[in-house]
C-alpha positions in Angstrom: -13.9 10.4 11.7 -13.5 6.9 12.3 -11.4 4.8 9.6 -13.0 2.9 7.1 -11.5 -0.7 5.7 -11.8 -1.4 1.8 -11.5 -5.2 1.8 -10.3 -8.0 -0.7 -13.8 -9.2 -1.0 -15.4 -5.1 -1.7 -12.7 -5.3 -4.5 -13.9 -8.6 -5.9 -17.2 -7.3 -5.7 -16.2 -4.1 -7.8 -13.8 -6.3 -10.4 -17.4 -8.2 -11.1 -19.8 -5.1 -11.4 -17.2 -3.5 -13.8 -16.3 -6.9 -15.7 -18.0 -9.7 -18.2 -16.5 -12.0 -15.6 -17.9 -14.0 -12.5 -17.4 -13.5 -9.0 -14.7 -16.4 -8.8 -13.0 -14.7 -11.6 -13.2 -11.9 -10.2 -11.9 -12.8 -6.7 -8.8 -14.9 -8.8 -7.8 -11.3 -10.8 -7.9 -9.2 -7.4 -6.1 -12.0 -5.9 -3.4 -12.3 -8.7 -3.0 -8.3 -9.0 -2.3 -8.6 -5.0 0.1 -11.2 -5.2 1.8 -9.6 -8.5 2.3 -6.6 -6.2 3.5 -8.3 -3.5 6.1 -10.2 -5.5 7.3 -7.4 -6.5 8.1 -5.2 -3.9 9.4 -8.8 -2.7 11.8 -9.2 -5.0 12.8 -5.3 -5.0 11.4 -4.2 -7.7 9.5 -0.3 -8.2 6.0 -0.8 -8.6 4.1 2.0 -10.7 0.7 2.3 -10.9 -0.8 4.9 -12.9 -2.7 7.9 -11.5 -2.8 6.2 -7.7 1.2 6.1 -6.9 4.2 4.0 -6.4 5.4 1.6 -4.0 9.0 0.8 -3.4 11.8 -0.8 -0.9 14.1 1.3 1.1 16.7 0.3 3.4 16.7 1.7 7.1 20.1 2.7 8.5 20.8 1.4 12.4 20.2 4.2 14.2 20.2 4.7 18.1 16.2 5.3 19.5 14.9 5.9 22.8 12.8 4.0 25.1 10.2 7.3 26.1 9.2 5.9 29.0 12.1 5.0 30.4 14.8 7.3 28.5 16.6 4.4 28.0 18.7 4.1 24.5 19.0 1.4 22.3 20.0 0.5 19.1 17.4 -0.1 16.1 18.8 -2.5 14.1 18.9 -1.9 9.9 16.0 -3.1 8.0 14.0 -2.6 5.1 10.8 -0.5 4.6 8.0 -0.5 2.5 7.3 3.3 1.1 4.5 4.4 -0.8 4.1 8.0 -2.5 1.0 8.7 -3.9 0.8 10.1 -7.3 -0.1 13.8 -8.4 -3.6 12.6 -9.5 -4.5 10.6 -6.2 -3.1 14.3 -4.7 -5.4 16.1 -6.3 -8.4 13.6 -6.0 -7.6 14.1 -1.8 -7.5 18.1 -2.1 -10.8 17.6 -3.6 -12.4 15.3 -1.3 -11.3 17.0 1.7 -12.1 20.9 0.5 -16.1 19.2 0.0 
C-alpha cells in the first residue's frame, strides 16, 4: 500500500472548509499552529494534543553501533530525539481503520 502525504496546503484547505475564514487565513493559522509546535518541542517543552498524542524531546545516550556492511564499530555520538506516542483515541481510530 503505497504511502500517502497530507500536506500544509490539504490542511489549509481543510482549516477553510471548516472555518468563517479565507484561504490566507487559513494558510496563516496552519502555519502558526506548525510553528507553535515547533517552538515547542524546540525549546523542550511536552506538547499535548488532545485525542491525536504527544510529542516530546529525549536525549540519546552515546552508544557503540555497527557498520553492517563492513562489521566495523563506531561510536554514535549523544543526541537528542524527537518522540511521538499517539494517544489512546488515535489507537483506537487505527484498530478501526485497519480491522475495515
Amino acid at each position: 500500500m503505497p504511502l500517502k502525504t497530507v500536506t500544509r496546503e490539504q490542511l489549509t484547505e481543510v482549516a477553510y472548509a471548516a472555518s468563517y475564514v479565507d484561504r490566507d487565513e487559513a494558510k496563516s493559522i496552519v502555519s502558526r499552529a506548525i510553528e507553535m509546535i515547533g517552538n515547542a518541542i524546540i525549546d523542550d517543552q511536552l506538547v499535548k494534543l488532545t485525542s491525536f498524542g504527544t510529542f516530546e524531546v529525549r536525549s540519546r545516550l552515546a552508544r557503540l553501533g555497527r557498520n553492517p556492511r563492513t562489521l566495523e564499530t563506531a561510536t554514535i555520538a549523544p543526541r537528542r530525539v524527537v518522540v511521538f506516542r499517539p494517544s489512546a483515541a488515535l489507537q483506537n481510530k487505527i484498530k478501526i481503520a485497519q480491522s475495515k
